[in-house]
N, C-alpha and C positions, 0 to 999 in steps of 0.2 A: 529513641531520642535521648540524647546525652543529657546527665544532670543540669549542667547549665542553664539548657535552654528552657525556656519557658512554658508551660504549657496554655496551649491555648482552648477556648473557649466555643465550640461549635455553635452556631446561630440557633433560633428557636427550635422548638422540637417540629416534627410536620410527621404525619401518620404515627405516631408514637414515637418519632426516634429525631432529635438531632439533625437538623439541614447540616452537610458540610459543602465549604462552598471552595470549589478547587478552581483554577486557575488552570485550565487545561491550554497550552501552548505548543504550535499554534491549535487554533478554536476550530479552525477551516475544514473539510476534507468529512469524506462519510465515516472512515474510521474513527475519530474523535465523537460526531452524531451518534454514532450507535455503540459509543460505550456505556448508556445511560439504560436504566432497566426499560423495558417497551412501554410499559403501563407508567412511569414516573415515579415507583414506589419506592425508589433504594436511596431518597432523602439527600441525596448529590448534586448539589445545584452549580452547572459550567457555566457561569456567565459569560465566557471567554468563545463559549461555542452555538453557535448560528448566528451572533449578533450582525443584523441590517448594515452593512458599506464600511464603512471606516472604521467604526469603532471595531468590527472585528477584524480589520486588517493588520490594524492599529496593534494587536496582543502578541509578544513574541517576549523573548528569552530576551531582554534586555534591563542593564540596571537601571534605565530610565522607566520604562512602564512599568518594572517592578518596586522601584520606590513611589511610583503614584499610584499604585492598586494592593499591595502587601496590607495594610490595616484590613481591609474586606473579605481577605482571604485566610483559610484555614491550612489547604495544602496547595504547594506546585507544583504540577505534574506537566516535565518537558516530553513532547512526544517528537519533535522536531525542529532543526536547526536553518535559522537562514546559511545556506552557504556562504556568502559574503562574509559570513561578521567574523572578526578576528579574535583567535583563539585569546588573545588576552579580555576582549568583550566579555565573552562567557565564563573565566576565570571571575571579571569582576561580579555579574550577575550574579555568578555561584556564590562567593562571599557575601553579596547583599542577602540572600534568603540564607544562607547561616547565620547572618548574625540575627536574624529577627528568631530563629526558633524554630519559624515554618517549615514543617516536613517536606524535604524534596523527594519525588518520585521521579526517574527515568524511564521512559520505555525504547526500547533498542528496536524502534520500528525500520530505519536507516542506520547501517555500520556501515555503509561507504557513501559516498557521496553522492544524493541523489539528483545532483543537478550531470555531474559528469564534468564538474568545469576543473572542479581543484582538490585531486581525490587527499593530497596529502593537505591541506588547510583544513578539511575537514575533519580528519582523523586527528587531528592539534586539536579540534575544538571539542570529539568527545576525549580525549585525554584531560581535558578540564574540568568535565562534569559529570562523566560516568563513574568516576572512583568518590566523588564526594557527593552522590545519591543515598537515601536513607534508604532506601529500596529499588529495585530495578523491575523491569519487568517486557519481556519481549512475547516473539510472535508464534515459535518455530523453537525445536528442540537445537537445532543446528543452531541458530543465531545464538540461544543460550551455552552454547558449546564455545562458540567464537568470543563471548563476550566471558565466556570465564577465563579463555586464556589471553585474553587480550590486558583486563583489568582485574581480575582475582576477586568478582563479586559473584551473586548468585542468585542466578534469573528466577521469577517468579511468570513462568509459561502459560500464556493465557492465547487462548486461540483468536483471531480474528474474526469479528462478528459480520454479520452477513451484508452484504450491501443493495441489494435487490430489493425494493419491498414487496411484503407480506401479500398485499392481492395482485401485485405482477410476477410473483414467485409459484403462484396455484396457477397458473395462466397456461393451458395447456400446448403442447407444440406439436405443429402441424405432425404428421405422420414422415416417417424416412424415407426421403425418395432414391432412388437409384443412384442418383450419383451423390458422391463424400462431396457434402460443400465445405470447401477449405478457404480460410480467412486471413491474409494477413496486413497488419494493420501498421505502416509505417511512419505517422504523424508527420514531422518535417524533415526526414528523414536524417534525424539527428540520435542514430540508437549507438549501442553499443559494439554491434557488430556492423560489419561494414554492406550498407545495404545493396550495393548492386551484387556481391558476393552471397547476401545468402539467398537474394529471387533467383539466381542465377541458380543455386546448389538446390531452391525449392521445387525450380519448375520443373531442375531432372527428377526431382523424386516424382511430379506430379507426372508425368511421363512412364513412370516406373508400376505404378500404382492406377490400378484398372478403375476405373468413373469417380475421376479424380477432380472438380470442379473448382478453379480458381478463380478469388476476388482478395484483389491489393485494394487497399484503402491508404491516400498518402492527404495533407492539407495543402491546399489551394495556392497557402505563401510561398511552396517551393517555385512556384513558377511568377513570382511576384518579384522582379529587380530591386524594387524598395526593400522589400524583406530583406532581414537578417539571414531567414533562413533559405533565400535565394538557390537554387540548385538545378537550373533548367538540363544541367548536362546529365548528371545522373538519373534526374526522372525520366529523360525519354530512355534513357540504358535500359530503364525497369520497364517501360510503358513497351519497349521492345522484343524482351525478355517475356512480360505475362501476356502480350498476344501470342510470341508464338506457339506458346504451349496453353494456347485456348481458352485463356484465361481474359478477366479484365480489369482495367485502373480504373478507381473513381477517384476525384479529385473533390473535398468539401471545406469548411470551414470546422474548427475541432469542434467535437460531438459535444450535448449536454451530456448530462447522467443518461436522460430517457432515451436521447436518441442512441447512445451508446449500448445499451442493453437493448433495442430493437434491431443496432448493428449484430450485436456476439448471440441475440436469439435466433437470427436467421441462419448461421453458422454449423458445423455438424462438429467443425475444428477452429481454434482459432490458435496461431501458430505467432508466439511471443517474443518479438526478434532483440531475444536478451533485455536487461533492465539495469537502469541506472539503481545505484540503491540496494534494498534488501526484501523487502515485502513489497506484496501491491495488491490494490484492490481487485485484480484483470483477474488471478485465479477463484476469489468468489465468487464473481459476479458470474463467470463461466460454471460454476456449482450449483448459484443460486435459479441459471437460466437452462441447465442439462446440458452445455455446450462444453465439449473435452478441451481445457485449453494444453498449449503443444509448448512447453517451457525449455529454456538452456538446466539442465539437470543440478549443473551448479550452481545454482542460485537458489539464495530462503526460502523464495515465493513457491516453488517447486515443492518445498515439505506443509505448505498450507493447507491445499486439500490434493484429493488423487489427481495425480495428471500425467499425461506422457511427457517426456522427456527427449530432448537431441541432444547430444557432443558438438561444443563450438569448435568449430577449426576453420583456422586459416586456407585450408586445402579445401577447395571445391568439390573433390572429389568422395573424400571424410565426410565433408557435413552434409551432402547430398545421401551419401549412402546412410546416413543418421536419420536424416528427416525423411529419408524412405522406409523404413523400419520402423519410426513412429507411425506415418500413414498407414503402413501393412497393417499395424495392431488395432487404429483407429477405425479401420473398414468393419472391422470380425468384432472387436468387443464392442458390447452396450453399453449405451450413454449410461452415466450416473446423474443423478439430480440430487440437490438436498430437499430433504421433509423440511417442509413449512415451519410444520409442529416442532423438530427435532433444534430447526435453526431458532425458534424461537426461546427452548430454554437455555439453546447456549447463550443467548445473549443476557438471559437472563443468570444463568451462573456469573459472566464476566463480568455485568453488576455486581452483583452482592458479594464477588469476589474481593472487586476495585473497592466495595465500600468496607468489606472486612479490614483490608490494607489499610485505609484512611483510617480506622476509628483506630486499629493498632498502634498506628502512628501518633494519634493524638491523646493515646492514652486512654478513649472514650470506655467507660463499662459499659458491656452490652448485656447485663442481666436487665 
């Protein structure tokens, strides 16, 4: 913290130590949830995260919520950007909490764009706020590698905590049946890779690969005219594609958390068709539930935990002979699973990691 600024004053103490009350932005998402120690002990109060309807929609990176919630707050810690808002928006936010003193924290959980809509608007708007972070802090040793040559800072690498809970995490899974049940999960078939292109390159590997069990998963709106994400021609391409190679489409409405994790539990694979963005919840929750997720190798989420990997290509022929190579490996090696016990103190290091950071920031002694 530079001379200048002020220091501020952490709220009463709670278990011996000093409430800090951080401004976690946005509030939304399990990642934000589970940076908090499990027990509540690491005196971190996110008022910004779980709050009921509005009031938590209401929290983001703007110099309007931030000049009406700044007094109550100790630090701000941005972890994500509205794609929308213009680079000069977050230039001004950014200036609002410098001038108050408030410690900013960055986390480099998204370095591209995670909507996919405007890869270079967004990269405008971390150039506004990742070099004027008083700390930074990402997911993945890679991302930390990206984000020092990009902005000339230096990550403070913390793993991403589990997303699964704790008594659905011990929940034991049926025994392995004979055939690889292989998963892929298209939402409105709005991915990064071109999706008739990679059912297409999947079902050969699935063809290639001895008791090789396919189920696509796409949502309901592709086949909805009203919908945005309207696409009647493509789905049946794919509903075409995964019959003939014995496979099958379900068509739902997007999953909650639970039904999601009863999707990727039933799975043996779950096969990741690229990601908008940099991290994501999809390779823990495959950790947390034993299910090997089947990631684009270039991408962060890929350095999260172990996983297999494909080569995107444009060639059908390329990414088929990729994602058969993956499946080869997938038949022969054992699932992994995370310990319960294991995932439990890492969330608890990433605590008293985050609250080490904070009190550094505020100058707190912690004798």
């Amino acid at each position: 913290m530079s001379p200048s600024r002020r220091r501020r004053r952490a709220s009463a103490a709670w278990e011996g130590r000093p409430t800090i009350s951080v401004a976690t932005l946005p509030g939304r998402g399990l990642y934000a949830r589970h940076l908090s120690h499990p027990e509540g002990v690491d005196a971190v109060y996110r008022p910004t995260v779980g709050l009921p309807g509005a009031a938590s929609r209401g929290a983001a990176f703007t110099p309007t919520w931030l000049r009406a919630h700044l007094d109550t707050i100790d630090v701000v810690h941005v972890q994500g950007l509205h794609p929308q808002h213009h680079p000069r928006q977050i230039a001004e936010a950014t200036a609002v909490v410098k001038r108050t003193g408030v410690p900013l924290v960055v986390t480099g959980y998204h370095l591209s764009d995670p909507s996919g809509s405007d890869p270079r608007l967004y990269a405008a708007q971390l150039d506004q706020l990742v070099p004027e972070a008083d700390a930074v802090v990402t997911l993945t040793e890679s991302a930390a590698d990206e984000m020092r040559r990009r902005w000339g800072v230096e990550p403070l690498v913390l793993p991403h905590p589990h997303v699964v809970d704790f008594v659905r995490m011990r929940q034991a899974r049926s025994p392995r049946s004979q055939r690889l049940r292989v998963g892929l999960h298209l939402a409105a078939l709005q991915v990064p890779i071109e999706p008739v292109l990679l059912v297409d390159a999947l079902t050969r590997a699935c063809r290639e690969v001895p008791g090789v069990q396919l189920a696509v998963n796409a949502h309901e709106t592709v086949l909805d005219p009203g919908s945005s994400t309207y696409n009647a021609e493509n789905l049946h391409r794919v509903e075409r594609l995964v019959r003939d190679a014995g496979g099958g489409l379900r068509l739902h409405r997007p999953f909650s958390d639970a039904q999601l994790w009863d999707h990727l539990f039933a799975l043996d694979v779950s096969v990741v068709p690229g990601l908008h963005g940099s991290h994501s919840v999809w390779p823990e929750a495959c950790a947390d539930l034993g299910t090997k997720p089947l990631l684009p190798g270039h991408v962060h989420a890929a350095g999260q935990q172990p996983c297999l990997t494909y080569t995107v290509s444009d060639d059908v022929d390329e990414l088929a002979e990729s994602l058969t190579g993956a499946l080869r490996t997938a038949l022969h090696e054992p699932a992994r699973r995370a310990d319960p016990e294991q995932r439990w103190a890492e969330r608890v290091r990433v605590a008293e990691t985050l609250r080490a950071l904070y009190e550094r920031l505020l100058g707190i002694d912690r004798r």
